[in-house]
C-alpha positions in Angstrom: -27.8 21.2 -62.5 -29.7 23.7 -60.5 -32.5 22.9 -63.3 -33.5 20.3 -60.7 -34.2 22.4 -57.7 -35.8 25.0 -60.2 -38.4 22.0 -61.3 -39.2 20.8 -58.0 -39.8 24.0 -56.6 -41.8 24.9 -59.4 -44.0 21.9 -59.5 -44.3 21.7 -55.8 -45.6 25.9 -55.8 -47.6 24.7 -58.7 -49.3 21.4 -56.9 -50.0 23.4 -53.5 -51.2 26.2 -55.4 -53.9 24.1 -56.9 -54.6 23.0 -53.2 -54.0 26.5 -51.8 -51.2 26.3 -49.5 -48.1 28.3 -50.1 -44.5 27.2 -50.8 -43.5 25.0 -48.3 -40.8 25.9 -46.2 -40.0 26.5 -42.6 -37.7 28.6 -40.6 -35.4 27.3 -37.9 -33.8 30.8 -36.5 -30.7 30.7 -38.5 -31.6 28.6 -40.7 -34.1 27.6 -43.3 -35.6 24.4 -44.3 -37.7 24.5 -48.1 -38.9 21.0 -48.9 -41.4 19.1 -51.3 -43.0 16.1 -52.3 -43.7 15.5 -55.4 -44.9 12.6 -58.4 -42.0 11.7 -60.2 -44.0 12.1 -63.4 -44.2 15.8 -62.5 -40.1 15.9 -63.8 -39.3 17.2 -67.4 -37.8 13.7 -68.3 -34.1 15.2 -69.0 -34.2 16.6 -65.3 -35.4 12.8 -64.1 -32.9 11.5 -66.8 -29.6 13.4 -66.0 -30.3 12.6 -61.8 -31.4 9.2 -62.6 -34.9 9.4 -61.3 -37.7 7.2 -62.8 -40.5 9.3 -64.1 -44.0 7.6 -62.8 -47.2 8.7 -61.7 -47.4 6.0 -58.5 -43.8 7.0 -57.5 -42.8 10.5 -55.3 -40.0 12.2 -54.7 -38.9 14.1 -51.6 -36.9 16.9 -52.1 -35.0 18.7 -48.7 -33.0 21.5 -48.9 -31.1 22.9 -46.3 -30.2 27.0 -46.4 -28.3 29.2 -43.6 -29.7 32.9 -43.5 -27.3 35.0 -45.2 -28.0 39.2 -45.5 -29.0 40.3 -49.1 -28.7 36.3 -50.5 -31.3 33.5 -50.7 -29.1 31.8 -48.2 -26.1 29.6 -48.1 -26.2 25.8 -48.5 -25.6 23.6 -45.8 -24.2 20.2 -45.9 -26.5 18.2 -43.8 -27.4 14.4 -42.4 -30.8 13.7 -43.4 -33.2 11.2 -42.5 -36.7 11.0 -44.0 -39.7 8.3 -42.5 -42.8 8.4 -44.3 -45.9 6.9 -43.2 -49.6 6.5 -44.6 -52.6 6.4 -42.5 -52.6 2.7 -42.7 -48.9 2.8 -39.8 -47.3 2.0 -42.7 -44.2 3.5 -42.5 -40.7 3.5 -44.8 -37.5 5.1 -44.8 -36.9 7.3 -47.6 -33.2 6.6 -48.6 -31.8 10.4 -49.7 -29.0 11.4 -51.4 -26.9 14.8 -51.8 -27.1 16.0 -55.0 -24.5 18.9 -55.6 -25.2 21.2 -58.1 -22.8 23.0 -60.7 -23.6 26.5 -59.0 -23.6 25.6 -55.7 -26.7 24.4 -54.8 -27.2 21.2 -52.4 -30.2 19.0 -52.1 -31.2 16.1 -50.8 -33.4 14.0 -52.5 -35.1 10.3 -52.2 -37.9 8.1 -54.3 -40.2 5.9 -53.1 -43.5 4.7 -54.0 -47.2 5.8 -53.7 -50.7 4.7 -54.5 -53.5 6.9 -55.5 -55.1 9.5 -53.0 -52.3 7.6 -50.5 -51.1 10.3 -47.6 -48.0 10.4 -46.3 -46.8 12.0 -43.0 -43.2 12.6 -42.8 -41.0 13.0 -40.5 -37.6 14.7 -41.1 -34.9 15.3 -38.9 -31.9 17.0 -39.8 -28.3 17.5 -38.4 -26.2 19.8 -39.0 -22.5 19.5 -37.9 -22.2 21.7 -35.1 -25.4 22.1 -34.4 -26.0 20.0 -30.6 -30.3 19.0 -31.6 -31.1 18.3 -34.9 -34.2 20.2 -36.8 -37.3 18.1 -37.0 -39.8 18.6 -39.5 -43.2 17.1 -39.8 -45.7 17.4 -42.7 -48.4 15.4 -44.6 -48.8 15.3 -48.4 -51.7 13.2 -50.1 -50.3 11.9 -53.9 -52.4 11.5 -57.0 -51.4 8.4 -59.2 -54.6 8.6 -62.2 
């Protein structure tokens, strides 16, 4: 169902376009990280439906996918091990439990709910290993969620 990855990227380019920052995604050398964080109410319900994701404003979802630099292709999927930690600016901090989701065409994603309170910011830290890779990628970011 690469209508997932589709949705999330286009309601993550839609929510940072409304706070002006691009697409998010960053480049490792030979490979490329794109990732997102998103309200779960943000879904068209059969995408949250068919994955199994419950559609609510005060719950996000983080959405990692992993890409090796290909010539003249978007890049190839890479099966990863991926652990998410999200905290507010209160030290609250949670593990965000992801799962692979393997689409029909190809695609692989890694995704993981959890929930969030109104003008709540997150910072996350990612770190992802990739089998025969020695140090695994780290990636940091913030994202502030609106619930009303």
């Amino acid at each position: 169902m690469k209508q997932l990855l589709i949705s999330l990227l286009l309601f993550g380019t839609l929510s940072f376009a409304l706070t002006g920052e691009a697409q998010q995604s960053r480049d490792f050398g030979e490979f490329v990280v794109h990732y997102n964080a998103i309200n779960t109410n943000l879904l068209p319900p059969q995408v949250a439906q068919g994955y199994g994701i419950q559609r609510s404003s005060s719950r996000a979802l983080l959405n990692v996918t992993v890409l090796k630099k290909a010539m003249d292709s978007p890049g190839i999927p890479v099966d990863a091990s991926i652990t998410a930690t999200g905290t507010n600016l209160s030290g609250q901090s949670r593990d965000i439990k992801l799962r692979r989701v393997d689409d029909t065409e190809g695609a692989v994603y890694y995704i993981g709910e959890f929930p969030v309170h109104n003008l709540e910011t997150y910072r996350f830290d990612i770190r992802i290993k990739i089998e025969g890779e020695k140090e695994p990628l780290v990636l940091k970011f913030e994202q502030q969620f609106y619930t009303e």
